[in-house]
Structures are given as C-alpha cells and as structure tokens.
N, C-alpha and C positions, 0 to 999 in steps of 0.2 A: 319175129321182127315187126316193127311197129310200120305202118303203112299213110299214104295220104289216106286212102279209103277207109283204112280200121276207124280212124279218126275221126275223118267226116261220121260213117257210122255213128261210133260211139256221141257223136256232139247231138246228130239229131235222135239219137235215146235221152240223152239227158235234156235237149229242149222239150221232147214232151214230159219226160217225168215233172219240169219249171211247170209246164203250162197246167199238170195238173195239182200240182199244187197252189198254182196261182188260182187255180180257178174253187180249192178249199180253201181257201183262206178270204178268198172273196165270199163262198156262200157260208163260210161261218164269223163273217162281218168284223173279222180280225184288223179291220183298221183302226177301229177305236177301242177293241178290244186286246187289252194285254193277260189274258190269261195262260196261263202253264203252255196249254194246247196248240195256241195261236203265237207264241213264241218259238218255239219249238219249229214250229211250220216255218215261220220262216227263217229262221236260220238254217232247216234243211233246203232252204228254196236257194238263199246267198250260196250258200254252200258249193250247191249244183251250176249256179251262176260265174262262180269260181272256177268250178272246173273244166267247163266250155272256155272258158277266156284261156284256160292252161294249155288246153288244147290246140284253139286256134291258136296259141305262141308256139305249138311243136309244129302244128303243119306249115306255118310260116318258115320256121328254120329247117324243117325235112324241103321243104320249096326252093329252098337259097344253096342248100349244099347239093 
C-alpha cells in the first residue's frame, strides 16, 4: 500500500537524483550545448521533475481522502 511517507521518500530520491543531474549538466556546459549527451540529460532530469509533481498530486489526494 502506497503511504504519505513512501512518497515523501520516494520524492526526496528523485530530488536528489534532479540535483545531480542538474549539477552534470551544468559542468558539461549543456546550456549552449545541444549535443546527443546533453539532451538526453535533460530530458531525464524533466522526466524526474515530472514525477515528483505526480507525486506530490498523490499525497495531496491520499491528504483529502
């Protein structure tokens, strides 16, 4: 069964996996760079970002009911 704490959990795993990806993509200067690698990065970063926000909509509605 899914929990407010599984969640919380799971959100602060996936904020740091963001942060360390934020933080490759900053030292491989992927802001002005669009190669293979640095695309990639970050659509796994959006990704991650996605599914903290999916998250916090479940523990909001585990909250309400």
């Amino acid at each position: 069964m899914i929990t407010v704490e599984k969640l919380e959990h799971h959100i602060s795993h996936l904020q740091e996996q963001h942060r360390l990806i934020d933080r490759e993509i900053t030292e491989l200067d992927c802001h002005w760079d669009e190669s293979v690698e640095c695309h990639d990065l970050k659509k796994k970063r959006l990704r991650i970002k996605d599914e903290i926000e999916t998250c916090k909509k479940k523990i909001a509605e585990l909250k309400l009911s």
